[in-house]
N, C-alpha and C positions, 0 to 999 in steps of 0.2 A: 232459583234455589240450588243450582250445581255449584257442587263445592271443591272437588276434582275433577279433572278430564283424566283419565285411563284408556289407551287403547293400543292397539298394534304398530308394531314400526313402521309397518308399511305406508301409514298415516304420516310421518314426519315431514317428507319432502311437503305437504301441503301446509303444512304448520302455519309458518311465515304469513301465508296469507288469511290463516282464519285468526292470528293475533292481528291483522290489519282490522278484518269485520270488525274485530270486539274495538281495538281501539276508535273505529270511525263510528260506532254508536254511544260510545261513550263507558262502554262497560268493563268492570275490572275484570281483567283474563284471570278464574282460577287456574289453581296450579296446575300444569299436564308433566301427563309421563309415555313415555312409551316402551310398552313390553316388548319384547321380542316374541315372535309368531310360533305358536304350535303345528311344529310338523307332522307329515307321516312316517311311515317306513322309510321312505324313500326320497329322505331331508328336504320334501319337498312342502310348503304351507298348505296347512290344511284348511279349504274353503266350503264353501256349497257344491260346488265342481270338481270337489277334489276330494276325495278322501270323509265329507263328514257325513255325520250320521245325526239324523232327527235325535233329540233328547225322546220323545216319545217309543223310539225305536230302542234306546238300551232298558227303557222304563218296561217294554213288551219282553226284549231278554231277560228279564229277570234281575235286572243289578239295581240294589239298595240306591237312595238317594245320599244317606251317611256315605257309603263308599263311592258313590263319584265326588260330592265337593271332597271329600278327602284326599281322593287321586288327582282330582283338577288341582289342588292346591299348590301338589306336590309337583306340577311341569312348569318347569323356569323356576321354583321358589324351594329354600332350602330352610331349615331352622337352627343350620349351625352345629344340630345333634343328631343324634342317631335313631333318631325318635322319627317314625314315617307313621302313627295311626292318628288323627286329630277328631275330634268333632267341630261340629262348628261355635262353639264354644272355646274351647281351646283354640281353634282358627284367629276368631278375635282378638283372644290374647294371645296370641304368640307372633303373628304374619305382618310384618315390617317390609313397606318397600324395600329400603335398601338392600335386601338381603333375595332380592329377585336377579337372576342370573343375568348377561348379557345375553348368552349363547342361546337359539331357539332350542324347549326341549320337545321329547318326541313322543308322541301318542303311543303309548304301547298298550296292545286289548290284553296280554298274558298280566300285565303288570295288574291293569285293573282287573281282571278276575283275581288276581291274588288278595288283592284290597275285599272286595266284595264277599272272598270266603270268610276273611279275616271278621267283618261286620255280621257275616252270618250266624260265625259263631258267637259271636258277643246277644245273641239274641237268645230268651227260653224260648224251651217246648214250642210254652204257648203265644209265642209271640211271632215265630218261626211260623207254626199254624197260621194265624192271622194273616200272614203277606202272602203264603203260598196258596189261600183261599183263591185268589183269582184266577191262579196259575192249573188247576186242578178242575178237569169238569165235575159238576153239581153234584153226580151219581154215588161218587167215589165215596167208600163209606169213611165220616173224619174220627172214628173213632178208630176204625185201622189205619190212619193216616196218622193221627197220632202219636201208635206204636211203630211205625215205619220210620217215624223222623228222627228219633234216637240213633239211628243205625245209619243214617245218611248227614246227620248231622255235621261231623265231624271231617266230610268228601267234601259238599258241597260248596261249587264255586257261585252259581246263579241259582236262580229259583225255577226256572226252563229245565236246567241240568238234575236238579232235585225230583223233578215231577219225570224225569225220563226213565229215573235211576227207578223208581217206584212204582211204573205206571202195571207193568209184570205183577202185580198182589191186585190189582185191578181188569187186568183183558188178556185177554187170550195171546196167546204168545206160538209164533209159528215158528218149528223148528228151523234150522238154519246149518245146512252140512258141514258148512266151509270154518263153524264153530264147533260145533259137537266131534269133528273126527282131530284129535288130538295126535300127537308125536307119526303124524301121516300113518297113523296104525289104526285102520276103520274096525279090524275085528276087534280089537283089544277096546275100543271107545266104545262098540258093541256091549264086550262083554261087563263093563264101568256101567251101563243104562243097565242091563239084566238083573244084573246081582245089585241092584239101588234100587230096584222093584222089589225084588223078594228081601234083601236086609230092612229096609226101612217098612215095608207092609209089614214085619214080624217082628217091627218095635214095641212094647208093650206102652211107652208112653214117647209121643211125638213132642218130646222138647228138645231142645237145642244142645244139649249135653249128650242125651240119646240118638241123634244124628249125625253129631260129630264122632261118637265113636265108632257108631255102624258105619260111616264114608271111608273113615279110619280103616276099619278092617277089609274094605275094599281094597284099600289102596296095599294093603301087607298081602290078601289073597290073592289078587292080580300079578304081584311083582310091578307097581310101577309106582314113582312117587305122586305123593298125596298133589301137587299144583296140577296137572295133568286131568289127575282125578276130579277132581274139585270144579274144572274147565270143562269138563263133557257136560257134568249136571249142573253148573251153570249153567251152560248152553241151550240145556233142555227145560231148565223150569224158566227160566228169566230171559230167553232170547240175546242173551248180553254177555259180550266176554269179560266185563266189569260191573259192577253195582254194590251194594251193600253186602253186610258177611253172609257168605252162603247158609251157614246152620240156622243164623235166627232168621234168613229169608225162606226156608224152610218150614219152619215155624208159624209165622205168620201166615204162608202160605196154607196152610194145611194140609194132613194126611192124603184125602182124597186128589185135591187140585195137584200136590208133586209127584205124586204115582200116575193120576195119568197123564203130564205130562213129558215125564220122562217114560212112561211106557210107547208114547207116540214118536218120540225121539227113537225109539230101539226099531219101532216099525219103520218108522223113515232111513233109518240107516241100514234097512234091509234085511232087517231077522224075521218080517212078518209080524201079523199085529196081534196083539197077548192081551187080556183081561186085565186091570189094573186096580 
């Protein structure tokens, strides 16, 4: 029932001989072609020995199946346009051998994460919800998971990456110096943790508008601009010198949980420990 042969150039030198097999049993040779090889980094063919990676292993990083045939498509095969998102649908209709390169093309993992955010975002809410179920332990409550994905939606390259970005609204998060002390100036990151205990405790309502302008008026009382600012108390509520927007990580975090965490940030950077 084979009705093409498709496989690697490296196969060719033996050709000759498997068109002998078919001829000496009596069988029509369908058609063969041969691709040219998917490299690495390092122009060299990527094998079992060399460079590859279990399909079950990107399945565990977190990349869409849409986005890898999408990206496998796109190595050695072109469409002529400027068009690079397909489904497999559109695959069918559009992927013409002839239009498959000579030249081996090259595995690249930045390329495919790009693909993969790309597909992420083509997903809802709840659909987003759905894939990173696995990705997320049991515990994690998915109604703040929910609210969490809005905000990371628009980041995310894998579903690994997504569940890192969040994990901070979830567990305990241990301060980290070498994040929290901003422009090499420990007192003044000091004083960023202090005054973001007593402005944000003396917010009358903990939403995201009222956060932003109390960081705000940190950042004008201090003398230092607002990214600086913004980097200390990251640093203290989320463990992370990137993740989602700090006010509505704020937010979701709640009252209690970002005052003492950034009160424990102020102790660890050596002002002694305060009530929070």
């Amino acid at each position: 029932g084979i009705t093409h042969i498709f496989r690697g150039e490296d196969w060719l030198p033996s050709t000759p001989k498997h068109v002998l097999i078919f001829d000496a049993f009596g069988w029509t040779m369908p058609p063969i072609a041969h691709f040219p090889n998917v490299l690495g980094a390092d122009n060299k063919k990527l094998s079992k020995r060399h460079g590859a990676t279990k399909v079950e292993q990107f399945r565990a990083d977190g990349y869409l199946p849409e986005a890898m045939i999408n990206y496998l498509a796109l190595i050695g095969w072109a469409p002529g346009t400027e068009e690079e998102i397909f489904s497999i649908d559109d695959l069918v209709q559009k992927w013409r051998i002839e239009q498959v390169q000579k030249a081996g093309g090259k595995f690249d993992r930045e390329r495919l994460d790009w693909f993969n955010g790309v597909w992420i975002r083509k997903l809802t809410v709840a659909q987003l919800m759905s894939r990173l179920d696995p990705f997320v332990p049991a515990e994690w409550d998915r109604g703040l998971l929910g609210r969490a994905i809005p905000l990371i939606h628009e980041r995310m390259r894998t579903l690994v990456e997504a569940r890192d970005q969040i994990a901070f609204l979830f567990t305990d998060v241990d301060p980290d110096v070498t994040l929290l002390v901003q422009e090499n100036d420990r007192a003044k990151s000091i004083r960023v943790l202090a005054k973001g205990v007593t402005a944000l405790r003396a917010l009358p309502a903990f939403d995201t508008a009222s956060i932003k302008a109390a960081i705000e008026g940190i950042s004008a009382e201090i003398g230092w601009k607002l990214k600086p600012v913004t980097l200390v108390i990251r640093a203290a509520v989320t463990g992370r010198r990137v993740g989602p927007p700090l006010y509505e990580s704020l937010e979701l975090l709640g009252r209690e949980k970002s005052l003492a965490r950034i009160a424990r940030a102020e102790e660890v950077l050596g002002e002694g420990p305060r009530n929070a």
